[in-house]
Each structure stands twice: as C-alpha cells, then as structure tokens.
C-alpha positions in Angstrom: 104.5 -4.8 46.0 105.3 -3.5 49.8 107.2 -0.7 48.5 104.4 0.3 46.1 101.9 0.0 49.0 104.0 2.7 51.3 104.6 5.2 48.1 100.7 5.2 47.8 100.0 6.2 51.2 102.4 8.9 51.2 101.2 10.2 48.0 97.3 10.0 49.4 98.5 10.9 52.6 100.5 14.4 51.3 97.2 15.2 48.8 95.0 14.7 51.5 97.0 17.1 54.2 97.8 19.6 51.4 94.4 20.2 51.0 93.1 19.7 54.7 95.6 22.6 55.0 94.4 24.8 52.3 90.3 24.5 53.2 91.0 24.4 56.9 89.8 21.1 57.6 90.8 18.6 59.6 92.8 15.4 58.4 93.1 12.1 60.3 95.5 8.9 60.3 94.7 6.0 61.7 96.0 2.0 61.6 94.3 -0.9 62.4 95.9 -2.6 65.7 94.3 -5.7 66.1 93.8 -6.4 62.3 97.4 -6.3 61.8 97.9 -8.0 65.2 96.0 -10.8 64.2 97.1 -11.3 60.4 100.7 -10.1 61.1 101.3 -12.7 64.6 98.8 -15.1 64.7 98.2 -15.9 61.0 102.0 -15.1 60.2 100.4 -13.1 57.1 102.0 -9.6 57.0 99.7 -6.9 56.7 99.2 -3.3 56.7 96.2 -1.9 57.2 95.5 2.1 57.0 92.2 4.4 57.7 92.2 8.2 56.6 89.9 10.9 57.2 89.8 14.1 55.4 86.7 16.6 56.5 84.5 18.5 53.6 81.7 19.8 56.4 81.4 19.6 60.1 79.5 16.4 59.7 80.5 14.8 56.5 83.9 13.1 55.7 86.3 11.4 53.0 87.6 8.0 54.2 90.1 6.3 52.1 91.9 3.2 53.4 94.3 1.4 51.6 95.5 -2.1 53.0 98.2 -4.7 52.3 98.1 -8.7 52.8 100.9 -10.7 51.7 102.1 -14.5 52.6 104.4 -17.3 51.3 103.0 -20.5 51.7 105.3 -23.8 51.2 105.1 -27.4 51.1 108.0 -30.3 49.2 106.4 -29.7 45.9 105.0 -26.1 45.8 105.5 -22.5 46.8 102.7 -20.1 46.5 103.4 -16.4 47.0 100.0 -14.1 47.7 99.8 -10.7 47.6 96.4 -8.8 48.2 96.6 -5.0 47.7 92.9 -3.0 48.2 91.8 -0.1 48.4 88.3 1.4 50.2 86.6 5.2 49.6 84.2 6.0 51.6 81.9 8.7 52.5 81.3 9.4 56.3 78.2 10.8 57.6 78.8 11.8 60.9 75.0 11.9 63.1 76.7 14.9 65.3 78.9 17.5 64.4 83.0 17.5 64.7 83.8 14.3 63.7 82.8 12.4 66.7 80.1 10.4 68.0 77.7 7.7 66.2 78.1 8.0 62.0 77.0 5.8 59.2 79.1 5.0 56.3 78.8 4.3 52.1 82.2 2.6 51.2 83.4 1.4 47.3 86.3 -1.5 47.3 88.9 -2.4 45.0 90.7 -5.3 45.6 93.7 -6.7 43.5 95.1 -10.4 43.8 98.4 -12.2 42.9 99.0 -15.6 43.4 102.3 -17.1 42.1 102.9 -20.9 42.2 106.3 -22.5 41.9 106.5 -26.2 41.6 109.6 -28.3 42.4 108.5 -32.1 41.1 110.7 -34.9 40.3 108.6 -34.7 37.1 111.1 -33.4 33.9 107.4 -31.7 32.2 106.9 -30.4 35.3 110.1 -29.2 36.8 110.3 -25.8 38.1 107.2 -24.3 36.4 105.7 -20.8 37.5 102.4 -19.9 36.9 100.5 -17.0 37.8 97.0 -16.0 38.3 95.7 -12.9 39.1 92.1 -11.6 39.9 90.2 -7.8 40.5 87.1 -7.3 43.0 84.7 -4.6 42.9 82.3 -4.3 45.8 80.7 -2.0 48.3 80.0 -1.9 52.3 77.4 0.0 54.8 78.9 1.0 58.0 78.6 2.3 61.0 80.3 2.9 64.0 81.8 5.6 66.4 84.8 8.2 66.4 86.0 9.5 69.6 88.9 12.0 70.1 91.6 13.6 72.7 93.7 16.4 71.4 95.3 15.3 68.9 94.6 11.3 69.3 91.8 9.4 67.6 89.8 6.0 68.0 87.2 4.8 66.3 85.2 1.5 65.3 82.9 0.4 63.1 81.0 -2.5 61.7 80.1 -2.9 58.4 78.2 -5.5 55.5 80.1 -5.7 52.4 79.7 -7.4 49.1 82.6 -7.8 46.7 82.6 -9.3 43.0 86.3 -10.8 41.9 87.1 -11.0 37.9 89.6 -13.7 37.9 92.2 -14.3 34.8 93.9 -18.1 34.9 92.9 -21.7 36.1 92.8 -21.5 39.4 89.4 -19.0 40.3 88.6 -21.1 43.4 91.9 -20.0 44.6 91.9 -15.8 44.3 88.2 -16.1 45.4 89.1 -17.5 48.5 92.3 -15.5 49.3 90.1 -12.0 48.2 86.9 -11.0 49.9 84.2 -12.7 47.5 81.0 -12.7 48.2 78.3 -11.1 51.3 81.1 -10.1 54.2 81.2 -9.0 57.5 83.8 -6.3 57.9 85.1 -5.0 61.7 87.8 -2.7 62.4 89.2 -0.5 64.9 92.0 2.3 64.9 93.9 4.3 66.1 95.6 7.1 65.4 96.0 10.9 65.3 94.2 14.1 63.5 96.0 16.5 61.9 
C-alpha cells in the first residue's frame, strides 16, 4: 500500500509540474511536520502526509494532498493490520495576490480503509482465521489559513471543519468508522516545503 502511496505522488507530482511549467505558474510541495511527528513517534502509526499547490490565477489555487496512515496492532489472540490511504482537492482562494497571505479554502475528501484481523486461538473453528473489512468516506472541509514564502521555501497553516460520510463493507462498521474520519471534524495542519 506504501509503495502505491509514493507512485501516486510522483505521478500527481510530475502532472502537476508539467503543467505549472507549460502555463507559467507556480507549483508548491509541502509535508506536514508535526502531523507525521506526532502519528509517526508518539502514536508509533507511520504516516505520510503531503500538501500541493498548483496556481491557475494570481489569487486562486489547486490543492491536492494525498496522505498515508498505517499501523499493526497486536495482542495473544489477534493481529489487526490498518491501512488508511486519502486523498483531499481543494480549491484555494487566496484574499491577496501571489499566493501569500490570509486565504479561504473549499476541500472534497476521499478516504479508503483496510482493516485485516488475524486470530491465533486455541479454538480448532477458530484457528488462524483472516477476515477483512474495508470501508470508503466521502466528505468535505472549509478552511482557512495563511501561506507565507522566502525564495524558494514555503509555510503555511490552516484550520479547517470537515464532515466525512464512510460506506463500510463487513461486520465490524464501528471499527473503520473509528480508524477513518467519520463524522463533523476538526482538521489543523501545517507545512512546509518549497515552490517550484
């Protein structure tokens, strides 16, 4: 799934500078520190968590940003593997022009959840049985927030409210809708990174 995640960036990544290049626009990359700081150390849940930013006007942007979440969690009778692969597009509307400054954002969000359980029981009916559940969200977020840039290097923040619907195949619903975003959220982030 981690392999699939880094040939989707590039591919993104490569259509989105091909064509930054061909209208003269500018193109930006950014990751997410302290997300991936805090799911990657502290929640020992590696993640990868991407932000970029293609121009179409002087105030108005693309922003697409794909992220990873994966963990294995253990205990004597069960192992449950969890992969969370999303993806956000957004449009940027940027209050000054440049790409920098105050800008309010309309984002759509895909999210797509595996959970894999493997059971080791003393139980012969119950020895060593997989089952697998997987679920789709569908939501969408208001943002805003702030871009600043030096030369070539870019931060930004931004706050936003988000609401995401999961469709959940298998028996155990409770479980995708808590790993995934369900529901009203609150979403904060903050990257860094460089413009193209």
């Amino acid at each position: 799934m981690f392999k699939k995640m880094i040939a989707i960036l590039a591919l993104v990544g490569g259509l989105a500078t091909s064509s930054s290049a061909q209208e003269d626009n500018t193109f930006a990359i950014s990751l997410h520190p302290i997300t991936m700081l805090v799911y990657s150390v502290v929640l020992d849940l590696p993640s990868l968590y991407v932000t970029m930013e293609n121009a179409v006007n002087s105030n108005v942007s693309i922003i697409t940003r794909p992220f990873y979440l994966g963990a294995n969690v253990s205990d004597d009778d069960e192992e449950i593997d969890i992969d969370l692969l999303g993806l956000s597009e957004g449009v940027r509307f940027y209050f000054n022009r440049g790409h920098q400054g105050l800008f309010a954002a309309f984002h759509v969000l895909y999210e797509y959840v595996s959970l894999e359980y493997t059971y080791d029981s003393d139980y012969r009916w119950f020895e060593d049985e997989n089952i697998s559940v997987t679920g789709n969200g569908l939501g969408v977020g208001f943002y805003i927030g702030s871009k600043s840039m030096w030369g070539h290097f870019t931060t930004s923040w931004d706050i936003g409210v988000t609401y995401m619907n999961a469709f959940v195949k298998g028996k155990s619903k409770d479980d995708v809708e808590e790993v995934s975003d369900n529901g009203i959220g609150l979403d904060i982030n903050y990257t860094m990174g460089f413009a193209l």
